[in-house]
VEXDREN-2710 file (C-alpha; in Angstrom, 1 decimal):
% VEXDREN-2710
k/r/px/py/pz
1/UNK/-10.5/5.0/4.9
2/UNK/-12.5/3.5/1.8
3/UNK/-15.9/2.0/3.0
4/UNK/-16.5/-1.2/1.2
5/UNK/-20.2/-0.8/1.5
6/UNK/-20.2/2.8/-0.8
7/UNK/-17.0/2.5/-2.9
8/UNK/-16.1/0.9/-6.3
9/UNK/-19.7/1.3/-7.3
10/UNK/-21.2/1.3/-11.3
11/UNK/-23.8/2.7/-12.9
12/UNK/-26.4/0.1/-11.8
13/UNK/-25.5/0.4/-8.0
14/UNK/-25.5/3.9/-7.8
15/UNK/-28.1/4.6/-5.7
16/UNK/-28.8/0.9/-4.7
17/UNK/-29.4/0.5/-0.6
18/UNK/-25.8/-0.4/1.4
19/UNK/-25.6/-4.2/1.9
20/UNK/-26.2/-6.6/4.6
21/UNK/-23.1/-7.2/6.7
22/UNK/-20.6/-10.1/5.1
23/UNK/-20.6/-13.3/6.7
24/UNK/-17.8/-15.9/6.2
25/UNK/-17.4/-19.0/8.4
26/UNK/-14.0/-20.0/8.2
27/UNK/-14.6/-23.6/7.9
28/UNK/-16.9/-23.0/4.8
29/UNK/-14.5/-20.3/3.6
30/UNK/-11.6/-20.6/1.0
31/UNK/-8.9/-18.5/-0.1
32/UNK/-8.4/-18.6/-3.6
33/UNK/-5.0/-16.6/-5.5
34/UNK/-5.1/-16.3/-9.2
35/UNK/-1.9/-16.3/-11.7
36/UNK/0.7/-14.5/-8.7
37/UNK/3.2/-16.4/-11.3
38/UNK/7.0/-15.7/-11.7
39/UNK/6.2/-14.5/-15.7
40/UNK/4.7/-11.3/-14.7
41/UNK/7.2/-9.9/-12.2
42/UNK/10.3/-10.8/-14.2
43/UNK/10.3/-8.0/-17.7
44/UNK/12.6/-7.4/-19.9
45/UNK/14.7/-4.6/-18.5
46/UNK/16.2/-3.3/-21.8
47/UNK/12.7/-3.3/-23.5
48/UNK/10.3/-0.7/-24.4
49/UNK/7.8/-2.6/-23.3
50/UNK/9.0/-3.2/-19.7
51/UNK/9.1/0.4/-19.1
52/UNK/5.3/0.9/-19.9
53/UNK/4.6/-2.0/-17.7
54/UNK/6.7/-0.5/-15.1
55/UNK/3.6/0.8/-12.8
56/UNK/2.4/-2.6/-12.9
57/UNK/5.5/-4.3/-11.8
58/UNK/5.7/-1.9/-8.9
59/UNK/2.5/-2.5/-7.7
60/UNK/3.0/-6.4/-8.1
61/UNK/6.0/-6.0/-5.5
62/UNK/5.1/-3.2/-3.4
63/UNK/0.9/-3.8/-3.3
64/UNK/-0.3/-7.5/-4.1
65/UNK/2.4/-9.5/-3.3
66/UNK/3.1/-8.4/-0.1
67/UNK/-0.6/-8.1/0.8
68/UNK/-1.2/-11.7/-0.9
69/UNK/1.2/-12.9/1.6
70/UNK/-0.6/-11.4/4.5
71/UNK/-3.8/-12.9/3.3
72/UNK/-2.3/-16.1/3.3
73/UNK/-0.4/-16.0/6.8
74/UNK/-4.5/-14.5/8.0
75/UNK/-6.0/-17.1/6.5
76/UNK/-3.7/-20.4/7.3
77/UNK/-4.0/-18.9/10.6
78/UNK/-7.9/-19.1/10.4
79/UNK/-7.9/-22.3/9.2
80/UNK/-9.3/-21.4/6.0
81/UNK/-8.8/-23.2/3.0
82/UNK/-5.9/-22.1/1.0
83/UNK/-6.0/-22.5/-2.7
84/UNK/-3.6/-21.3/-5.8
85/UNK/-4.4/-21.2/-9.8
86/UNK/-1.8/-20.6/-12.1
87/UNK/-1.6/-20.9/-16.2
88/UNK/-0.2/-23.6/-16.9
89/UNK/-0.4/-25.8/-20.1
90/UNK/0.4/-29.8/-19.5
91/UNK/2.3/-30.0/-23.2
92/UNK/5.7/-28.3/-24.1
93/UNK/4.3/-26.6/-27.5
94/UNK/1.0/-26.0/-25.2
95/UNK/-1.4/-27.2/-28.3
96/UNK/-3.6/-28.1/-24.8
97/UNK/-4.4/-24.1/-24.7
98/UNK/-7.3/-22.9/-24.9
99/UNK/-8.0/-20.4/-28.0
100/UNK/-7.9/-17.2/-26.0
101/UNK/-4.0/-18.6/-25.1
102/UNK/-3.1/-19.2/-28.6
103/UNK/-4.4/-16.2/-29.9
104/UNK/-1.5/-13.8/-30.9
105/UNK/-0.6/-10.1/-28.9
106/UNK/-0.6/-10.0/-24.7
107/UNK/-2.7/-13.0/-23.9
108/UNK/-0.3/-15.0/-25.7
109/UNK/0.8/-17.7/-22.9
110/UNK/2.7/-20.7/-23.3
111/UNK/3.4/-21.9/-19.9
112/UNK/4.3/-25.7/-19.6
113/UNK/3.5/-26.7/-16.0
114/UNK/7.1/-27.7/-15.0
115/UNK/9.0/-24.6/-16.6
116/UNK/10.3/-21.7/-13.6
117/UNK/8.3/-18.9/-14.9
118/UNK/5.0/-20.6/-14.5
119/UNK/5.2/-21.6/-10.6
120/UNK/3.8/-19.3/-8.3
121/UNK/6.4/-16.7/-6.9
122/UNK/8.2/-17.8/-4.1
123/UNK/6.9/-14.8/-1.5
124/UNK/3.7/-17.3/-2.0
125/UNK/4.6/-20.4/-2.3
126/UNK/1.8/-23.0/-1.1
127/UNK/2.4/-24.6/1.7
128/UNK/2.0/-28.1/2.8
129/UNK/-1.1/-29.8/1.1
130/UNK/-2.7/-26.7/0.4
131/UNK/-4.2/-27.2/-3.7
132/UNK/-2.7/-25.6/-6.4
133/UNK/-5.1/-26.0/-9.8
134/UNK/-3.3/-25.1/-13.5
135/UNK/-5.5/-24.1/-15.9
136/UNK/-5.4/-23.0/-19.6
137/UNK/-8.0/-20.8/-19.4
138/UNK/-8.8/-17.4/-17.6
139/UNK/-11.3/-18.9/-15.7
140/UNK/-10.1/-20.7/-12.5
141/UNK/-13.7/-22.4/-12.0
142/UNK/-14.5/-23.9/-15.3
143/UNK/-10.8/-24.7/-17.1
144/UNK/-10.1/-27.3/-14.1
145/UNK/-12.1/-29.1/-11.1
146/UNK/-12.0/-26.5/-8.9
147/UNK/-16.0/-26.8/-8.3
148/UNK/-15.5/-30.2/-7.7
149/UNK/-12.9/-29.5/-4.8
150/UNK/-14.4/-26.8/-3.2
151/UNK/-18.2/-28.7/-3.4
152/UNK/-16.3/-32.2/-1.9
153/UNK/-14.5/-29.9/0.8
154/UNK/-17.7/-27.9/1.7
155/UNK/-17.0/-24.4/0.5
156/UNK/-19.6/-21.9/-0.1
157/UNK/-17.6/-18.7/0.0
158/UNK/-14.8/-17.7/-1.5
159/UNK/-12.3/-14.9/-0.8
160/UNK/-10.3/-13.9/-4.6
161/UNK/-7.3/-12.1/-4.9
162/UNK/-4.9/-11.9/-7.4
163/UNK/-4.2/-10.9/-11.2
164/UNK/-5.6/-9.7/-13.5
165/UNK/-8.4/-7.9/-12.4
166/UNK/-10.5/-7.2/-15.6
167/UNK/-9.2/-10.7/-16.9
168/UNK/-8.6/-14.1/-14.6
169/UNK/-10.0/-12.7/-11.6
170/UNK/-13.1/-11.2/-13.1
171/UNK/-13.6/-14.5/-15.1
172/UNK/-13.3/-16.3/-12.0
173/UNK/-15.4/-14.5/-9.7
174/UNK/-18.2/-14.7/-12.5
175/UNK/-18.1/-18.3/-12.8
176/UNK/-17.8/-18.7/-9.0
177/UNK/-21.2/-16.5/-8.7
178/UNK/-22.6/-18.0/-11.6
179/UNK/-22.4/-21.7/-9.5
180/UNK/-23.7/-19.5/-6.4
181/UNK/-20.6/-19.4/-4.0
182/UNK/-20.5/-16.5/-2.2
183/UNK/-17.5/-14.2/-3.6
184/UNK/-15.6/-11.6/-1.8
185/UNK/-12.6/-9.6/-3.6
186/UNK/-9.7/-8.5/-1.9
187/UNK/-9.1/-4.8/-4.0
188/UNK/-5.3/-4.0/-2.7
189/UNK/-4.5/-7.9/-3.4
190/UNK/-5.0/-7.6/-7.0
191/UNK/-3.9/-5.7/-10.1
192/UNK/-4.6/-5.2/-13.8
193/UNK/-2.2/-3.7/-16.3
194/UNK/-3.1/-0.5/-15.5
195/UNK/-5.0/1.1/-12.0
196/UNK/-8.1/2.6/-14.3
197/UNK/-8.3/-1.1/-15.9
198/UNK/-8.0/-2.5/-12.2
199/UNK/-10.7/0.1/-10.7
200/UNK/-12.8/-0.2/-13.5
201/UNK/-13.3/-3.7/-13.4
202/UNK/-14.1/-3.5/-10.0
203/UNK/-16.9/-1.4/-10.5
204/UNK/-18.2/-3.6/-12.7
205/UNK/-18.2/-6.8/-11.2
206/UNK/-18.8/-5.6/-7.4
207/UNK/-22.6/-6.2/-6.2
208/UNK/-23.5/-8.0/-8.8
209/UNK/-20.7/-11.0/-8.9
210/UNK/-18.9/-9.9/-5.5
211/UNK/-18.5/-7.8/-2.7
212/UNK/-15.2/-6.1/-3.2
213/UNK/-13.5/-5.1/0.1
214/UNK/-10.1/-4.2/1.1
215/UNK/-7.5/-5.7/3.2
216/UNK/-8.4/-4.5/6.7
217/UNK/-12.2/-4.6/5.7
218/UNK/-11.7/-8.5/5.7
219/UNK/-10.4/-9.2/8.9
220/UNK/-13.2/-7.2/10.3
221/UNK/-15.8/-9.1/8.8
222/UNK/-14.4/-12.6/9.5
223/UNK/-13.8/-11.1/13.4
224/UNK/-17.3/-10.4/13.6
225/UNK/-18.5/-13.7/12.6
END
């Protein structure tokens, strides 16, 4: 089994010392799922394209969905805070976007917030009051007032899961450590386009912006709290 403390480790951590033991308090603990949206499980099955993707789709169902849903049955259970982004833009022709949105080729997204294929899938659909923030940009923290919410609730750590890796969730966990929250990413509940984008990204945000751990690594550390 991996060992969070030695894997998924760049250049610059190398040879740094293993880390101190993670603590998370559940009450000052939220779980946060980025962009797990019905556009990116439903392609185009007569394209060209789709068939490229097809490595990605197939982790989405068989990997980070399923483990996303685990997360969030361990962490409702916990009592931890539960909390969703998704793209979405609040006008139909989305001239709300920001510029990385409008721009043309993949990041092309024009989500309105009431269309299907912007909700979060249904395996993960919040529950209750649990918050759900739409943003236009791939940052969760600074395109909506999730630092407000998680400052007024009493959050200082965050566990991240999610897509994509080297995009949303990298710009997330940045901005999260940037604002000093403590960030932990959940490595088998997320995914990039491809697994050398995904493990590559990993490398380079863990130690610095995160600790990235995997699934069963986390309930270890929140048992031993």
């Amino acid at each position: 089994m991996m060992d969070w403390k030695t894997a998924f480790r760049s250049f610059y951590y190398e040879t740094a010392d293993l880390p101190e033991d993670i603590k998370l308090n559940p009450v000052s603990t939220a779980l946060l799922v980025i962009d797990i949206q019905n556009t990116y499980i439903v392609p185009d099955e007569n394209s060209a394209e789709a068939i490229r993707w097809q490595p990605f789709y197939d982790r989405m169902n068989n990997t980070v969905i399923p483990n996303n849903a685990k997360l969030l049955e361990w962490a409702r259970a916990a009592k931890i805070e539960v909390i969703f982004a998704r793209i979405a833009c609040q006008t139909e022709d989305g001239r709300d976007r920001s510029l990385s949105q409008k721009k043309p080729g993949f990041n092309y997204l024009l989500l309105p917030k009431d269309r299907e294929d912007s909700q979060v899938v249904p395996e993960l659909s919040p529950q209750g009051d649990e918050i759900v923030v739409t943003k236009t940009t791939d940052s969760a923290l600074t395109g909506t007032n999730l630092r407000l919410l998680l400052h007024n609730i009493g959050i200082t750590d965050v566990i991240v899961s999610g897509i994509f890796t080297d995009q949303c969730v990298s710009s997330t966990v940045r901005s999260l450590a940037d604002e000093s929250f403590g960030v932990v990413v959940v490595h088998d509940a997320c995914a990039a386009a491809t697994m050398d984008l995904h493990e590559r990204e990993l490398e380079i945000i863990n130690m610095i912006y995160c600790h990235v751990v995997g699934m069963n690594d986390l309930q270890d550390i929140v048992n031993k709290c």
